[in-house]
C-alpha positions in Angstrom: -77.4 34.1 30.0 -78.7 33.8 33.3 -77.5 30.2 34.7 -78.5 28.7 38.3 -77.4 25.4 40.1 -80.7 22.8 41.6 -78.9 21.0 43.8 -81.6 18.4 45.2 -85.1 18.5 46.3 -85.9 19.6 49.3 -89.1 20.7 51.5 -90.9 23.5 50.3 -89.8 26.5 52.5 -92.2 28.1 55.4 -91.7 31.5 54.4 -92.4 31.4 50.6 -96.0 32.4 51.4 -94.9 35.9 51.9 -94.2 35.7 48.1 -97.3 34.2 46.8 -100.4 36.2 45.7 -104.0 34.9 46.4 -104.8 31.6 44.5 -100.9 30.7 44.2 -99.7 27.2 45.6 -96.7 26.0 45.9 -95.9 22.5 44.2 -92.0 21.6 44.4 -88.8 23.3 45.4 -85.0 22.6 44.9 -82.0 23.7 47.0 -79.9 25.7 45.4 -75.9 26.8 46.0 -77.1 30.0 48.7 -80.6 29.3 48.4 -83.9 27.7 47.1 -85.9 27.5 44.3 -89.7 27.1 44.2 -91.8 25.9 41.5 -95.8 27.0 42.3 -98.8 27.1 40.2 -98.1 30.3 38.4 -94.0 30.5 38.4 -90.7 29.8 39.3 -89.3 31.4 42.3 -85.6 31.7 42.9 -84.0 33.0 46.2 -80.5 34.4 45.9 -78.7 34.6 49.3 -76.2 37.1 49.0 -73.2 38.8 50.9 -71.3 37.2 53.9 -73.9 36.9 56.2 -77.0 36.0 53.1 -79.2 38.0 55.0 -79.5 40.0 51.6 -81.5 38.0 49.2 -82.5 38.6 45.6 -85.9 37.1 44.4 -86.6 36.2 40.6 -89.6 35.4 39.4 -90.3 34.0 36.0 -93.9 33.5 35.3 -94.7 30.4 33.0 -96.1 32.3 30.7 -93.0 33.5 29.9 -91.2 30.3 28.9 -91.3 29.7 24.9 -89.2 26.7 25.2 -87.0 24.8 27.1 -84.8 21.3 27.1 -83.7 18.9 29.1 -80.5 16.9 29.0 -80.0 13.6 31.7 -76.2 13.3 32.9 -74.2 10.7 30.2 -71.9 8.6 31.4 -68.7 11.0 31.7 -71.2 14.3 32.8 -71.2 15.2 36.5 -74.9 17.1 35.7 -78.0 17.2 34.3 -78.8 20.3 32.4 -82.8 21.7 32.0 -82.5 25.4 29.7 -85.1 28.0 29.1 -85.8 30.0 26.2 -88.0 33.0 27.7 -88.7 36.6 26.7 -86.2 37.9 29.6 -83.8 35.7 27.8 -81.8 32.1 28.1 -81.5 30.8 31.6 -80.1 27.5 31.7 -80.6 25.9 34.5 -77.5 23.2 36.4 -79.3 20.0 37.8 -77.1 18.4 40.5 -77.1 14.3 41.1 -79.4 14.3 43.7 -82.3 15.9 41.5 -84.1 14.4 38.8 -83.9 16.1 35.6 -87.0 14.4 34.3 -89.5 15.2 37.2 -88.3 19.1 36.6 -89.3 18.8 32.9 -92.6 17.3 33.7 -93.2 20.7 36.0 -92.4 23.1 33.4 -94.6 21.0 30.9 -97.3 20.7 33.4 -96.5 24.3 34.3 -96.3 25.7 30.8 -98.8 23.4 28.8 -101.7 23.4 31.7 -101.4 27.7 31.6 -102.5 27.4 28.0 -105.4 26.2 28.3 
């Protein structure tokens, strides 16, 4: 299981263009521990700094398509985070949601995300 840490949003990030294909926008992105994380019209990027100086960075991509379910789970009373997980057929990914993001607005993405794609 693949597990990554949203720590709040944030801007979306200049150079995220280089990663986009013709037609694909970008619509939200998160700060993550090394990194970022960029939801766009067709998929979820994540950025991976690695290494001491994080000049090595690994990018996954996980197309909506992809996604055959997912859950979300608010922070209870005695939780420190939210949790959002992804069934997909590259496997479970959950995914941490730090205080300062909103568990709910990253649910409405993927539905938007995954349900719009079917159309």
């Amino acid at each position: 299981m693949t597990t990554w840490m949203f720590v709040a949003e944030c801007p979306i990030p200049n150079d995220v263009v280089e990663l986009m294909v013709p037609g694909e926008q970008p619509v939200a992105a998160y700060k993550t521990f090394r990194d970022s994380a960029i939801f766009t019209t067709k998929r979820l990027i994540v950025r991976d700094a690695q290494g001491i100086t994080g000049k090595k960075v690994e990018v996954y991509s996980l197309p909506y398509s992809a996604i055959n379910m997912w859950s979300s789970e608010n922070a209870g009373t005695f939780d420190m985070d939210a949790e959002l997980e992804l069934w997909t057929r590259a496997g479970h990914i959950k995914i941490k949601v730090g205080k300062k993001a909103d568990v709910r607005r990253l649910d409405m993405l993927i539905a938007h995300s995954v349900l719009g794609a079917q159309h």
